[in-house]
N, C-alpha and C positions, 0 to 999 in steps of 0.2 A: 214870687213869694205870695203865699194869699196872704187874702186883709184879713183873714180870722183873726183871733189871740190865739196862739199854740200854748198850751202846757205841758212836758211832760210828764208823764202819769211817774208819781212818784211811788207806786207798789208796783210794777213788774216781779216775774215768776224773780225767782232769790236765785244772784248769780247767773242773770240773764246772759246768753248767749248773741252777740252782735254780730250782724254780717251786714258788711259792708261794702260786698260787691254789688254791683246793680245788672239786671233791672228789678226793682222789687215792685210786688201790688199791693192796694189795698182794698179794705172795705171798712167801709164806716157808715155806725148808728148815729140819729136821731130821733128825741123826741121831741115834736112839732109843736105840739098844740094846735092841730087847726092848721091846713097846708096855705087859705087863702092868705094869711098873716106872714109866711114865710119861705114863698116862691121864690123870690127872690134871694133868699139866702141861701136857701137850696141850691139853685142853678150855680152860686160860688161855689158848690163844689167841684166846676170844672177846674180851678185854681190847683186843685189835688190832682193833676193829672194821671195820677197811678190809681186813683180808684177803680177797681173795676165791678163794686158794687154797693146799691146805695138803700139802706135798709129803715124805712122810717117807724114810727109807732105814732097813737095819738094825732091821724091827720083830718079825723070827726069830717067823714064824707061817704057819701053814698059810691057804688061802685060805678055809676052814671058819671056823678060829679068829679070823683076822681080821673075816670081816664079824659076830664077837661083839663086838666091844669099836667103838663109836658116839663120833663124835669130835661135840661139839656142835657143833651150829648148822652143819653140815658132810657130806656126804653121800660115801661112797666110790665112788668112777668107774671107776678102774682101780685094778691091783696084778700085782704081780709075787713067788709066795713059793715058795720050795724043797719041796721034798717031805715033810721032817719038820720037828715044831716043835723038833726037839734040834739043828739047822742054824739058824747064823747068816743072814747076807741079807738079800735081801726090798725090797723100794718098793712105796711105793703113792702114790697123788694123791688128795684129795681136793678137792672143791669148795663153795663155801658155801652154801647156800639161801636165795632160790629161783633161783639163777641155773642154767639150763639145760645140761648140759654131756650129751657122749657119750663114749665109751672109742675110742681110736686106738688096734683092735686093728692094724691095719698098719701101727702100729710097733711096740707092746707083743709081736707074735707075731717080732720080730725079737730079740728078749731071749735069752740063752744064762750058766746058768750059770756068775756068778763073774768071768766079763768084760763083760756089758752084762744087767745086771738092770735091765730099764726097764719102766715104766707111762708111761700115758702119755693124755691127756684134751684135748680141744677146746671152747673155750667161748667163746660171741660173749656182748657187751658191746657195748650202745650200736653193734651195727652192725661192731664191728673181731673181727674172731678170731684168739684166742687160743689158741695149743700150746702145755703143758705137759706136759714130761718129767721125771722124779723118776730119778734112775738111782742105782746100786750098782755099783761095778767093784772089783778086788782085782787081779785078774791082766792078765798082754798088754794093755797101751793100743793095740796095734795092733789088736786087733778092734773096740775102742772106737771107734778115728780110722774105721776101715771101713763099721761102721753107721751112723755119726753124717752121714759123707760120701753114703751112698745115704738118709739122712730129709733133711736139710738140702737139698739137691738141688733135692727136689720143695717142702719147704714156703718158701725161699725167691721160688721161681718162683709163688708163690701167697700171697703179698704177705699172711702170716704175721705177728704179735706175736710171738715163739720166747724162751721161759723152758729153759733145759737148766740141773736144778736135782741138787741129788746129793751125795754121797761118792767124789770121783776118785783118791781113794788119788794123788795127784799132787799137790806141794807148788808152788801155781801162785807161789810165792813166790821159785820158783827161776827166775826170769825166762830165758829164751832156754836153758836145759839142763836138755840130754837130753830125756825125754818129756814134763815139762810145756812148753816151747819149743817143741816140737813140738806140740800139743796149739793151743797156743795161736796159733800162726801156722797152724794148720790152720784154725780156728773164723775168726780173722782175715777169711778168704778171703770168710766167707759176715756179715762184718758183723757181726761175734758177740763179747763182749769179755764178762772176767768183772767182777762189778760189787761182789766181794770183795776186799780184796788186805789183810788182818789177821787173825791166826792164827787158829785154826777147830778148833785141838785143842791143847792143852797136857796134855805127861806129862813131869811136873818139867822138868829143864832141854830137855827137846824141846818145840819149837814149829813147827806147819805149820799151811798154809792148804790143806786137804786137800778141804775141802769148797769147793763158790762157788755160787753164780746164774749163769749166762752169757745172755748176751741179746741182743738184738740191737737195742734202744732206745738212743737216744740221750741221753736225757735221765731222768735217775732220782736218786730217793735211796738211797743202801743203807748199813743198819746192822747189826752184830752183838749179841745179848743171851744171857745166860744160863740157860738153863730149870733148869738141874741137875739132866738126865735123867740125864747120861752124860758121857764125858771132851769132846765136842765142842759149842762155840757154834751155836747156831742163826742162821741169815740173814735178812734180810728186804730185798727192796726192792718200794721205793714210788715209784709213778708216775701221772702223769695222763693218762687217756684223749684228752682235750680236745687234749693239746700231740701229738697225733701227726697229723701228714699221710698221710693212706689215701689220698692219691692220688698220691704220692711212693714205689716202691721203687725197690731197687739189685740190678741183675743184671751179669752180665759178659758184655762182646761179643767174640766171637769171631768173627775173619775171615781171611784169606789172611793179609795184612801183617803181625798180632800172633803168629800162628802162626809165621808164619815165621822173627821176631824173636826166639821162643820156643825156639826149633831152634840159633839164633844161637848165643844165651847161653849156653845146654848145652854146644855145642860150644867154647865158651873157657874153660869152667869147667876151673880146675887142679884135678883130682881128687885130689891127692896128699895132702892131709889125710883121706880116707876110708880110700886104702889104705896108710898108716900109721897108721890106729887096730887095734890089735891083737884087739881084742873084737869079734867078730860084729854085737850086738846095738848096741857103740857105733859101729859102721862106719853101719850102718843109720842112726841116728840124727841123724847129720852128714852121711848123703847124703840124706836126709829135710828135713834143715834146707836144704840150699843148693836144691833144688827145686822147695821152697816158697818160697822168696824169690825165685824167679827167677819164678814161676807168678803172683804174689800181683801183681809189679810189670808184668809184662807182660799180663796180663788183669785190670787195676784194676776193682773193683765202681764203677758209672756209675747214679746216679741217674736213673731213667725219672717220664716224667710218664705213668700209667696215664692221666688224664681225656682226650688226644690217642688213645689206644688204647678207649675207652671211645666215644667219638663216632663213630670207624670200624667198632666193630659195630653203631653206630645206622643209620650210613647203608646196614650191609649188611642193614638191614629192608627196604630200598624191592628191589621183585621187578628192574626192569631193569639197577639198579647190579650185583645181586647175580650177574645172568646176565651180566653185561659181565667180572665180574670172573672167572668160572666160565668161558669164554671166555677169558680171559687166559691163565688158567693154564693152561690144556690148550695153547692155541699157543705158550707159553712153554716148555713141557715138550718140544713136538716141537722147536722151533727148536735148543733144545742141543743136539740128535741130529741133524738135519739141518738142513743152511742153506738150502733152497728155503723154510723158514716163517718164515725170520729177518724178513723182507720185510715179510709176511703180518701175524707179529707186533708190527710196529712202526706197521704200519698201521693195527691195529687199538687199541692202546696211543695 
């Protein structure tokens, strides 16, 4: 049993799903404050024997000074740290051993001072792979919403496990305003929900849920405990390998009719709550919201079965299917441009 204090998070998704067979993994956040102050409490997370990765924020060190201090049983993959060690900031990921992982420098090189300090590590499991992002943000959540929108993009199209784990200086507690509403009906889009929702920092009578897990799992445990590095609760969640269908993802179709439907919306939308919010930044933020809601319901994420996709690259192994099909497309191609191959094309189709 570790020494931590365990709480369970008392927001889990509504109607949680529990699985109770084992083996299950985890990953879990913290923020540090400063790793020299709370090595020690770090290394308890061997007490979590299921972790199999450990995502810190705020460990205010050079990338020098950091790879000094050894998290046990734990190897460092990526990191993200400021220039001095007299600078706040900083994330890193680590990973457990001997599980195999590499650094996603092409998303880590997308980090920028203050608004998306991210590291960021890939690691397969029994066959599934898994992205892990550790982030740090203070300032503009719009640069946040911006990067998060060009990673998410490609890792959902590549049928991804997605941990976005962090410090979002966003109290996702304030459901549907201003920037965590925002925030959160953005991640929405790409299947993604946080799997926190119980405070994550207490300073006396202040309470926020600043920190979360976001992910994109359906099925999970998450709880919060306290290490007593620093004024904020650490996260964890715990899930099983076994309960995910890798051959089930969810992407968004896009075609004439929803686009068009999309165009619809917009144009009935009464703007006049935009342009009677007096603040720039909250103009933004309420034409941000209705946007998204319009985006989110007209381009609904649609569960694909990959194994039907999966079988059609079998059959493009065989030499004559694959020239029938090479063939196709080149007459498919001219027939849009001219109509003497529409013919041609159908006849060969």
């Amino acid at each position: 049993m570790s020494s931590f204090s365990i709480q369970v998070a008392s927001g889990m998704l509504k109607s949680p799903k529990i699985v109770t067979s084992e083996p299950k993994i985890s990953i879990i956040h913290l923020n540090k404050q400063s790793i020299t102050t709370s090595i020690d409490a770090i290394n308890l997370v061997e007490d979590h024997d299921e972790c199999f990765a450990l995502c810190l924020t705020e460990h205010w060190k050079t990338e020098d000074q950091l790879r000094d201090y050894n998290v046990k049983n734990f190897k460092l993959i990526s990191s993200y740290c400021r220039g001095s060690s007299q600078e706040h900031g900083g994330s890193a990921v680590y990973i457990k051993e001997p599980f195999i992982a590499k650094a996603r420098e092409d998303i880590s090189s997308l980090s920028e001072r203050s608004v998306f300090e991210c590291s960021a590590a890939e690691v397969r499991i029994d066959g599934k792979k898994i992205v892990v992002l550790s982030i740090y943000r203070t300032e503009n959540p719009q640069i946040l919403i911006d990067k998060l929108d060009q990673i998410l993009c490609d890792l959902v199209d590549k049928d991804s496990i997605i941990f976005l784990a962090g410090d979002f200086n966003l109290d996702m507690l304030l459901d549907g305003v201003g920037w965590p509403g925002t925030l959160k009906t953005f991640l929405s889009s790409f299947d993604i929900k946080p799997s926190i929702k119980d405070y994550t920092r207490i300073q006396g009578n202040k309470k926020s849920c600043i920190d979360n897990i976001f992910t994109n799992l359906d099925i999970f445990d998450s709880v919060i405990f306290n290490p007593h590095t620093s004024d904020h609760t650490a996260q964890k969640v715990k899930f099983e390998l076994n309960n995910i269908d890798s051959n089930i993802t969810k992407k968004r179709i896009f075609n004439n009719e929803n686009k068009d439907y999309f165009k619809l919306m917009l144009s009935n939308v009464d703007w006049v709550s935009v342009i009677e919010t007096l603040e720039v930044d909250d103009q933004w933020d309420t034409f941000m919201n209705i946007v998204q809601k319009i985006f989110v319901n007209c381009f609904p994420l649609k569960e694909i079965n990959t194994t039907n996709k999966k079988k059609c690259q079998q059959c493009l192994q065989n030499d004559d299917i694959r020239n029938c099909k090479s063939r196709l497309d080149i007459l498919f191609t001219l027939s849009s441009n001219n109509d003497e191959y529409k013919d041609i094309y159908r006849a060969e189709k």
